[in-house]
MARSEDO-805142 format. One record per residue (C-alpha): y, z, x; residue in three letters. Coordinates in Angstrom, 3 decimals. Each point is the difference from the previous one (the first is absolute). Example, Ala and Ser with C-alpha at 12.3 -4.5 7.8 and 13.67 -1.06 7.14 Angstrom:
MARSEDO-805142
        yy        zz        xx    r
    -4.500     7.800    12.300  ALA
     3.440    -0.660     1.370  SER
***
This chain:
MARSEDO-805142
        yy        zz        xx    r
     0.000     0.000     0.000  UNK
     3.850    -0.764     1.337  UNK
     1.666     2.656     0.845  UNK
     3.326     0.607    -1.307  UNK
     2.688    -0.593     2.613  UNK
     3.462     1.989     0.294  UNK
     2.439    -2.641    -0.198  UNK
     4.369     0.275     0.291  UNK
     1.731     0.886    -3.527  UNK
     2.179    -2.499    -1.568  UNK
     3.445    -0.242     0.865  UNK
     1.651    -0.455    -3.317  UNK
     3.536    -1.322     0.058  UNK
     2.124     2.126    -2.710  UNK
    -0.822     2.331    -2.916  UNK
    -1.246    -2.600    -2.439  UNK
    -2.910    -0.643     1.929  UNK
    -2.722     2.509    -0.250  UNK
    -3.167     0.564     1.873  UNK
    -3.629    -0.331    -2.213  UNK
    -3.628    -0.120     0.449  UNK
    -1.153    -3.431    -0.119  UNK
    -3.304     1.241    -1.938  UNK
     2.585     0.703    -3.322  UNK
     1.421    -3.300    -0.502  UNK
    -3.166    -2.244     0.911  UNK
    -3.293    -1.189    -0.979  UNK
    -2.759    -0.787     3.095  UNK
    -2.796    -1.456    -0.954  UNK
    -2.715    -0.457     3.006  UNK
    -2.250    -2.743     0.411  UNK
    -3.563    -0.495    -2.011  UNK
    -3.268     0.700     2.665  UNK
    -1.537    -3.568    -0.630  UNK
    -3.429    -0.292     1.367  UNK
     0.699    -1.833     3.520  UNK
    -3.678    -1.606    -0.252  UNK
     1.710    -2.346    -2.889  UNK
     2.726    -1.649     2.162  UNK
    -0.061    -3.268     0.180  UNK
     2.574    -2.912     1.653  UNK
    -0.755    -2.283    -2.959  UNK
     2.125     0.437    -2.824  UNK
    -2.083    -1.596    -3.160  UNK
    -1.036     2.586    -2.600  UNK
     1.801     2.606     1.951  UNK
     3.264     2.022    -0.106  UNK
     2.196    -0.103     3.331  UNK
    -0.270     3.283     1.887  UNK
     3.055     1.989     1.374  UNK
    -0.703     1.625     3.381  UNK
     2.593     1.887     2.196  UNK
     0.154    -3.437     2.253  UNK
     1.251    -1.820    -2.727  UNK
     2.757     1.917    -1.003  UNK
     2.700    -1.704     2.199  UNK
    -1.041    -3.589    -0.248  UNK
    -0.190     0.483    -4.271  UNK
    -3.557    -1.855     0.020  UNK
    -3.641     0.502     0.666  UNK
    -2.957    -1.806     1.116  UNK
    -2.292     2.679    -1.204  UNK
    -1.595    -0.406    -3.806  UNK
    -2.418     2.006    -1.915  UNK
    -1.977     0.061    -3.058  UNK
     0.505     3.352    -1.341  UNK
     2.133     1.058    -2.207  UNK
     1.815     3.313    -0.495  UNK
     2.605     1.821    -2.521  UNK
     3.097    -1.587    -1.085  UNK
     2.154     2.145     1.929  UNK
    -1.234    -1.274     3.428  UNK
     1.223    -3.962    -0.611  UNK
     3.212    -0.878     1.573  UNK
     2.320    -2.367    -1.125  UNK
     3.122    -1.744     1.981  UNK
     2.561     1.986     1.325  UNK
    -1.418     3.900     0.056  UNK
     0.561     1.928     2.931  UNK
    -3.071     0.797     2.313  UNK
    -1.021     2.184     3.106  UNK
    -2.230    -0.267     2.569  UNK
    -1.795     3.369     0.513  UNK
    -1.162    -0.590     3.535  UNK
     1.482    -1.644     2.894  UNK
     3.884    -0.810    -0.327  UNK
     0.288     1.280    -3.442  UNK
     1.634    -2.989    -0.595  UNK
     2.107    -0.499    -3.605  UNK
     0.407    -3.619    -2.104  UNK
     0.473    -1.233    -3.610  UNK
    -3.558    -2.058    -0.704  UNK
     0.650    -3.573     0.521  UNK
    -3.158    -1.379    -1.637  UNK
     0.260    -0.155    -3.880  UNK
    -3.040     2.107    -0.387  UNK
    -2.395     2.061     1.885  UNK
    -2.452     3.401     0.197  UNK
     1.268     3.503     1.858  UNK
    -2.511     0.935     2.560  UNK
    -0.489     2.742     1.502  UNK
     2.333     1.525     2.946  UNK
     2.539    -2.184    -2.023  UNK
     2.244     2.064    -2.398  UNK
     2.566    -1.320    -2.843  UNK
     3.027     1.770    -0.333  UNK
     2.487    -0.303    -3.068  UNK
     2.932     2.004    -1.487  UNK
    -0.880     1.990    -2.696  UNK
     3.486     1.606    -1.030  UNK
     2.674    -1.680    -1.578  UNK
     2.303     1.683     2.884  UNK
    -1.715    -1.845     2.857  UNK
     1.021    -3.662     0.199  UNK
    -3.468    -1.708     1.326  UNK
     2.114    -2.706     2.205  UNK
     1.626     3.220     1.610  UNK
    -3.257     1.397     1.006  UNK
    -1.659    -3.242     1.404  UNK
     3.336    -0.225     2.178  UNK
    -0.028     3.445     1.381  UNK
    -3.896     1.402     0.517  UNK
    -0.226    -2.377     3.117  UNK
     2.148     2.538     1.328  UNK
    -2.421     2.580    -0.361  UNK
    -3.537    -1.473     0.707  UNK
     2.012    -1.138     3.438  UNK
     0.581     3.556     1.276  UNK
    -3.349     1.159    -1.976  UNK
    -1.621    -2.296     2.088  UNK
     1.627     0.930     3.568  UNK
    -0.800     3.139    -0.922  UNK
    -3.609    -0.530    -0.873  UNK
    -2.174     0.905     2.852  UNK
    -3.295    -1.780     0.309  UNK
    -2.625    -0.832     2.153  UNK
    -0.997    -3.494    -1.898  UNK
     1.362    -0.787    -3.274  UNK
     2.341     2.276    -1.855  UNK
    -0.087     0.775    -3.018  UNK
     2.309     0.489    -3.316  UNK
    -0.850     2.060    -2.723  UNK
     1.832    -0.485    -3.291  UNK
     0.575     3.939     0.031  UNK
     2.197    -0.484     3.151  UNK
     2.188    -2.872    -2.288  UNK
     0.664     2.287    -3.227  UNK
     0.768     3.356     2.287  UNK
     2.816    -2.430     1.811  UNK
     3.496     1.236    -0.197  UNK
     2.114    -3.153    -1.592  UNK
     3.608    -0.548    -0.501  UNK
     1.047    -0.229    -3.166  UNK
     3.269    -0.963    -1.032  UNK
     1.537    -1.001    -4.037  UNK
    -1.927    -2.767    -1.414  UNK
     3.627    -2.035    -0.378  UNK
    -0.036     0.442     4.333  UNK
    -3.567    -0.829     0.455  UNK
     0.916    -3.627    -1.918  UNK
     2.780    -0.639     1.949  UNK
    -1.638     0.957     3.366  UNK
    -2.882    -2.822    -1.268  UNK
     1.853    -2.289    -0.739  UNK
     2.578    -0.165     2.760  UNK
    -3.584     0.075     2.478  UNK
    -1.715    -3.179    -1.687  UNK
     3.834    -1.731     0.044  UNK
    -0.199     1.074     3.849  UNK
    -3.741    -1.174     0.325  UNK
     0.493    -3.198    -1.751  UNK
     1.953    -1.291     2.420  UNK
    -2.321     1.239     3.266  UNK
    -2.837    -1.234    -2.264  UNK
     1.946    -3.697     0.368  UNK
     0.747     0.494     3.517  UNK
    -3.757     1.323     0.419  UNK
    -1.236    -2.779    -2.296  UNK
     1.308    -3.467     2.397  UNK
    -0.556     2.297     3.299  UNK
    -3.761     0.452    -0.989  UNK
    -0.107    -3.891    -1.079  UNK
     1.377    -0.610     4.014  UNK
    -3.125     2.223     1.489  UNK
    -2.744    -1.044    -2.556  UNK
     0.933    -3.985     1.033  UNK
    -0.626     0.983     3.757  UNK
    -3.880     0.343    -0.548  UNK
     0.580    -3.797    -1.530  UNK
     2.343    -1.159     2.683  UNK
    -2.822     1.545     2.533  UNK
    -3.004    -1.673    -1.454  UNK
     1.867    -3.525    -0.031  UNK
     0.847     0.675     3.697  UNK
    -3.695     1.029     1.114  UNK
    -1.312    -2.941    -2.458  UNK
     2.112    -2.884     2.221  UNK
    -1.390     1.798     3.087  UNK
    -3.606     0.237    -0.919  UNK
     0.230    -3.792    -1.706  UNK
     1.457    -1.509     3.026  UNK
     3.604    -0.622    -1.034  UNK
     1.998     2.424     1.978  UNK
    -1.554    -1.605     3.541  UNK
     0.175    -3.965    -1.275  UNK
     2.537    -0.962     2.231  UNK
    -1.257     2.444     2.691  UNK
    -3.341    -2.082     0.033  UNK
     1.903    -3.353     0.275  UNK
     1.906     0.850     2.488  UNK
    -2.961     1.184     1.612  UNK
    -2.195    -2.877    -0.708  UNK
    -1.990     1.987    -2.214  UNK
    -3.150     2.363     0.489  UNK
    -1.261    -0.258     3.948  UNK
    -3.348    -1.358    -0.348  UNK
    -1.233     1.850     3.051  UNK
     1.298     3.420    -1.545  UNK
    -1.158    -1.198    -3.155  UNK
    -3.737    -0.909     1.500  UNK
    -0.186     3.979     1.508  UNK
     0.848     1.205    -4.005  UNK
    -2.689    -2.144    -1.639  UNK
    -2.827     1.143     3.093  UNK
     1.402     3.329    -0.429  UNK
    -0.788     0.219    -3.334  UNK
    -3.172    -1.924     0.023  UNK
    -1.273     1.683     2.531  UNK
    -0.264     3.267    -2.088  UNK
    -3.213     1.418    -1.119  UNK
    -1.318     1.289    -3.652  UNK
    -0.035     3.508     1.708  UNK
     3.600    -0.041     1.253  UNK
     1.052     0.035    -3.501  UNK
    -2.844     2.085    -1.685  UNK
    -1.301    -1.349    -3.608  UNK
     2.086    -2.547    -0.245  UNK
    -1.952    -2.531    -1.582  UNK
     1.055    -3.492     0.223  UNK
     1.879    -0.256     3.267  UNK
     0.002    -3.302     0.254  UNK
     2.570    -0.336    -2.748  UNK
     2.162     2.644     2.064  UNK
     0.575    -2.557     2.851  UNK
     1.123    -3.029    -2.306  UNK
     3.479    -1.775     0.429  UNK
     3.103     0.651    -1.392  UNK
     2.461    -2.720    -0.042  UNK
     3.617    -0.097    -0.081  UNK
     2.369    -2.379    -2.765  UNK
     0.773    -1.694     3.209  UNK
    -3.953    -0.221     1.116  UNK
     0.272     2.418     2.948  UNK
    -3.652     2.042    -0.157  UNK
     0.484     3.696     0.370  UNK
    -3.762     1.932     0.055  UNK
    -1.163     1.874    -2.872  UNK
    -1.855     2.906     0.554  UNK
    -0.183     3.917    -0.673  UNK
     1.268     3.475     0.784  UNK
    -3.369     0.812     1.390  UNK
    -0.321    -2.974     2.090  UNK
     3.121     0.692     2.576  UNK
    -0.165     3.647    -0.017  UNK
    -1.974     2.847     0.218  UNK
     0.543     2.206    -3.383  UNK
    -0.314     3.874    -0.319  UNK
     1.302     2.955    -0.986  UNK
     0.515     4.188     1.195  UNK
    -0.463     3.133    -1.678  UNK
     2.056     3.151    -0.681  UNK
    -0.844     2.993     2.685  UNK
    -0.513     3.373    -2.655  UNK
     2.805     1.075    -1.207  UNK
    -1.325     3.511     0.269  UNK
    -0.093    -0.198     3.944  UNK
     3.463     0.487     1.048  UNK
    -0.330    -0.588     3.882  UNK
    -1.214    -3.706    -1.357  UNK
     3.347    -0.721    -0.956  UNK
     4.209     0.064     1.304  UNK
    -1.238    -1.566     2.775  UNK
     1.340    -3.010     2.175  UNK
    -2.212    -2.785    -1.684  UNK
     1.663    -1.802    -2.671  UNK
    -2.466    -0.207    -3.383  UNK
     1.049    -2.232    -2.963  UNK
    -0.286     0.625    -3.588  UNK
    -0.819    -2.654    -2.497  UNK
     3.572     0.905    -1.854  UNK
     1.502    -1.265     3.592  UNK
    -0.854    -3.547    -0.416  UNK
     2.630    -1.383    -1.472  UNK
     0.697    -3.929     1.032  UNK
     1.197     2.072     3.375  UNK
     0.493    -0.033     3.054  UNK
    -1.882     3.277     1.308  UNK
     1.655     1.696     2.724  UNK
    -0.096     3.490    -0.578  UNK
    -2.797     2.261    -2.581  UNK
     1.101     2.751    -2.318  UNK
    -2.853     1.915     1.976  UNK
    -1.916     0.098     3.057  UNK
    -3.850     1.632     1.324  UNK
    -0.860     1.444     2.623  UNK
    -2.587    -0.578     2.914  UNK
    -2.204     1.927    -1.315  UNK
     0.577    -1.192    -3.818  UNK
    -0.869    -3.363     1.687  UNK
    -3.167     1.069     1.948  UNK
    -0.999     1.579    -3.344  UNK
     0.294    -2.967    -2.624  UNK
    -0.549    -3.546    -0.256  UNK
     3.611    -1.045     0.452  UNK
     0.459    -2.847     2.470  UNK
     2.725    -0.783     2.232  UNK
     1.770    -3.382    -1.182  UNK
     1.832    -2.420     2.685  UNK
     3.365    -1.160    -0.783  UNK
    -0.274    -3.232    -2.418  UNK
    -2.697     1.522    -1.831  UNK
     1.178    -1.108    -3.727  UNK
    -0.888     2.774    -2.867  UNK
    -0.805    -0.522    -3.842  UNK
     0.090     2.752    -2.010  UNK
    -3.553    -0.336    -2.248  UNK
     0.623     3.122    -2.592  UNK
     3.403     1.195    -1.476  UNK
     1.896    -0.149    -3.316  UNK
     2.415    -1.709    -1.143  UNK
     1.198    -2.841     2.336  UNK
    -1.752     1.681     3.802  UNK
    -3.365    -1.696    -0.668  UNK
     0.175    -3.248     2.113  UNK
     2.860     0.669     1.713  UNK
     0.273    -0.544     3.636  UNK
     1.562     1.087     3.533  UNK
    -0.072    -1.099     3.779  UNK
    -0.259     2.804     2.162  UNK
     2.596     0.194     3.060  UNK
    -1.436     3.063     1.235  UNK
    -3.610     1.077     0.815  UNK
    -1.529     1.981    -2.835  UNK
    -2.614     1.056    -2.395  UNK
    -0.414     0.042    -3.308  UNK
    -1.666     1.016    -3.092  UNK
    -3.330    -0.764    -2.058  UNK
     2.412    -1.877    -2.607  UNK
     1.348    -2.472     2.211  UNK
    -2.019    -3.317     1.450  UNK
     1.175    -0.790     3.779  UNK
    -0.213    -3.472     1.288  UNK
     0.045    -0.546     3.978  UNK
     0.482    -2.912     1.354  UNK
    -0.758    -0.220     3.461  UNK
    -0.660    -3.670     0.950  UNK
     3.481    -1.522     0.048  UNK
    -0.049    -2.831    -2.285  UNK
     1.257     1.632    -3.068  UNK
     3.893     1.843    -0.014  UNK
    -0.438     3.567    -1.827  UNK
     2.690    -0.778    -1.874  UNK
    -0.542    -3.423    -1.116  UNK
    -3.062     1.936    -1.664  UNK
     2.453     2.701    -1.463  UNK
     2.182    -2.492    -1.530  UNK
    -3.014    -1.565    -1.325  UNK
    -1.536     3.263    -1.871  UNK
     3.412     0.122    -1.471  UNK
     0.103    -3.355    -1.761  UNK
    -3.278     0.966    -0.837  UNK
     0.455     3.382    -1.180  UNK
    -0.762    -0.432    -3.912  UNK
    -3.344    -1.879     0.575  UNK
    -1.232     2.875     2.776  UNK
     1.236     2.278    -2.513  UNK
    -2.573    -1.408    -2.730  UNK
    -2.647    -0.799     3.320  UNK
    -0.982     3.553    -0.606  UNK
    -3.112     1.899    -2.933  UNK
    -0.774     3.429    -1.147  UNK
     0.329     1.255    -3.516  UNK
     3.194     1.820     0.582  UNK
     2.953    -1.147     1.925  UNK
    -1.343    -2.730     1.988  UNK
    -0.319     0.424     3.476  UNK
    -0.580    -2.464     2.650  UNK
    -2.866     0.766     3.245  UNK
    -0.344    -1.132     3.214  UNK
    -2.445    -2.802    -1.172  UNK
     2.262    -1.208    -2.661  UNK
     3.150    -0.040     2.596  UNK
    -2.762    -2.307     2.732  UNK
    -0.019    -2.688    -2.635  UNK
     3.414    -0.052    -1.139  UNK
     1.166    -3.704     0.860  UNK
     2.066    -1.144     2.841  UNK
     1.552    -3.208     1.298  UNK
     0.269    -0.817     3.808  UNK
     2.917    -2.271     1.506  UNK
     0.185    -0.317     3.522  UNK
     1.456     3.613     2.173  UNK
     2.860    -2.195     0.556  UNK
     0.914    -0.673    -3.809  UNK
    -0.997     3.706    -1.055  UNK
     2.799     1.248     2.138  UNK
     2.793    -2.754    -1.177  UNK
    -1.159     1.554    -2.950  UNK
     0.137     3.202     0.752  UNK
     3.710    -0.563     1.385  UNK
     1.282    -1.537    -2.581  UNK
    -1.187     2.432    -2.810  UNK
     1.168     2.965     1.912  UNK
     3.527    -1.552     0.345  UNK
     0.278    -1.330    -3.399  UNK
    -2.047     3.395    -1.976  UNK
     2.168     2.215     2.270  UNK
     3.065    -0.815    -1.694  UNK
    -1.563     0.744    -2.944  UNK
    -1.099     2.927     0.523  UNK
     3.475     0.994     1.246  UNK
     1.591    -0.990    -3.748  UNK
    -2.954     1.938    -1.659  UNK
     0.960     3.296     1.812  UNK
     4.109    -0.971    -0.933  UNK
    -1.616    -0.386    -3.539  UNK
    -2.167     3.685     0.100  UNK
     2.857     1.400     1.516  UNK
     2.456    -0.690    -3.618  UNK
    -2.856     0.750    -2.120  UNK
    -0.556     3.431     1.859  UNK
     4.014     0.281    -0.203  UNK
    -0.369    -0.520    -3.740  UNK
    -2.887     2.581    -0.783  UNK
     2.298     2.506     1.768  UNK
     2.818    -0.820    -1.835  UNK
    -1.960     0.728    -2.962  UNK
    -0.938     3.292     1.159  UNK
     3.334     0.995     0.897  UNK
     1.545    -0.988    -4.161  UNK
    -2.852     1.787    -0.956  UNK
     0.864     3.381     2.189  UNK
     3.801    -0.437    -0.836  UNK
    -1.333    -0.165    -3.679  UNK
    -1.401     3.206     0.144  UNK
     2.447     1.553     1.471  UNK
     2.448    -0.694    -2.632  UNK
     2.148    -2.459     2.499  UNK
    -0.666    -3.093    -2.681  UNK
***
């Protein structure tokens, strides 16, 4: 059970306000224990499932077929909490949808307690509640902790006004927030066009011409590179033939088509126990799946020891050593990094090493990128899927020549670099904008609206 946390009294700005118990003026309703065993992802003869995950994005991918009490279906627009975690707040987005558990609806039930008021201020509270929450995994929120809050409470006249001068506020960050978002979301388009010209050919036409297109002797050492690879180097894979086929250019240059497993060696570590402290804060850097992020790796949240080392089944990775990230919600599964640095890393992440010289590491990373969606779907299990090492050895690859992987390489890092320099301008005025909607909100509060 939560424990109830001590948290700073309200600072009420003149005599009209007055300071209540949350519990008096609203109605919580916590979340129905549906039978986990009857989730499902498909959503025919099912209801759509609320879970504390979904509470920010105002959707779900989670159905089930049982039903429950009228009380527990939520409809557009009432406020929820999640009970674990961030104890995050939003208005459901979806039209319609079940409370689960660890998910609690809150409402005003007094006619003295405008219900836009109290959506606008109780992020106040779970923020501190939170920072205050001490916890060695999740925390947790009980919905005792939310009626014994202490809640500002001023005349129902001030509590409209407050509203509505916030939402006139908000509209306009919402329209500012609105064609910034529009700016970063057409990045990941502007990004995939790029890496498409590159991986098509286009972006190193006139560097072939001028050239005289693909050497034949370089060429020559691709094709008898890849040919010359066994069945065993690449474990399982069964028609390998079809691996080593031709891939030809709009402008018939032949680039080789092969796959991950047939120009590098694929693995992956382990995490040293947790529960052996002299295994880790040591000087050898260790990766985390949630690390690979279409990144350059040059430094690890966290590092292992010698002995951590001599005790697992980490391995030591050479610079150039390109990552992909096999398990992880949301967006981490399929992502990818180049390491910079020597390091290890966990169970969740496949390594590729390439130690031969004919393929640039990150003419490979660029590649997983414009690939990322169909890795992504590359991967099985009846939960989230996940991919293995297997799965990552047969993922598909195209060969140029060295030569035209690193005009590739060069040109994408010039060109994407500028991008990525307009997508952290972009983060920077949407992170300006959040804050400026934290600040209305505390001046709100304090009566300075």
């Amino acid at each position: 059970m939560a424990k109830k946390v001590d948290l700073p009294e309200p600072i009420i700005p003149n005599a009209s306000w007055k300071i209540v118990e949350l519990g008096k003026y609203v109605k919580i309703l916590n979340g129905y224990p549906f039978d986990s065993g009857r989730f499902t992802k498909s959503s025919e003869k099912t209801f759509p499932l609320i879970r504390i995950r979904d509470v920010v994005r105002g959707y779900t991918e989670t159905f089930t077929d049982e039903d429950c009490p009228a009380e527990y279906k939520i409809k557009k627009g009432e406020i929820l909490i999640g009970m674990d975690g961030d104890f995050n707040i939003s208005r459901w987005k979806s039209d319609f949808g079940l409370l689960n558990q660890r998910v609690c609806k809150i409402e005003s039930d007094s006619k003295d307690l405008d219900e836009k008021f109290l959506y606008y201020y109780l992020p106040i509270p779970l923020k501190q509640i939170n920072a205050a929450t001490p916890s060695v995994t999740v925390k947790h929120l009980s919905s005792n902790s939310l009626q014994q809050l202490h809640f500002p409470l001023p005349p129902l006249a001030e509590q409209q006004r407050i509203v509505n001068r916030i939402e006139t506020m908000f509209a306009k960050l919402d329209q500012a927030q609105e064609k910034t978002q529009a700016v970063l979301d057409s990045f990941e388009t502007r990004k995939a066009a790029i890496l498409h010209k590159a991986f098509t050919g286009e972006l190193t036409a006139n560097w072939r011409k001028e050239n005289g297109g693909q050497k034949n002797t370089e060429l020559e050492s691709i094709y008898n590179f890849v040919q010359s690879l066994t069945k065993k180097d690449i474990s399982n894979i069964e028609d390998f033939q079809s691996l080593a086929s031709d891939y030809i250019l709009s402008d018939g240059t032949l680039w080789k088509k092969c796959c991950i497993g047939a120009i590098g060696i694929v693995t992956n570590g382990s995490t040293p126990s947790r529960t052996k402290p002299t295994f880790w804060d040591g000087d050898i850097p260790w990766v985390s799946s949630g690390e690979v992020s279409n990144n350059i790796i040059e430094t690890t949240n966290e590092c292992i020891t010698e002995e951590g080392f001599n005790n697992s089944s980490v391995k030591k990775l050479p610079i150039g050593t390109v990552l992909i990230a096999m398990i992880g919600e949301g967006k981490t599964r399929g992502q990818t990094s180049v390491l910079n640095i020597e390091a290890t890393t966990n169970q969740n992440i496949a390594a590729i090493i390439i130690n031969h010289g004919r393929v640039e590491p990150k003419f490979l990373w660029y590649w997983l990128q414009k690939e990322y969606k169909n890795n992504r779907t590359a991967g099985n299990g009846s939960g989230p899927q996940a991919l293995n090492c297997q799965r990552v050895r047969e993922l598909p690859f195209i060969l140029p020549t060295l030569s035209e992987q690193q005009e590739i390489v060069r040109i994408l890092d010039t060109v994407l670099e500028k991008e990525y320099r307009a997508k952290e301008v972009v983060q920077t005025v949407l992170g300006q904008i959040a804050l400026l909607k934290k600040t209305i909100l505390a001046r709100a509060f304090r009566g300075e609206l």
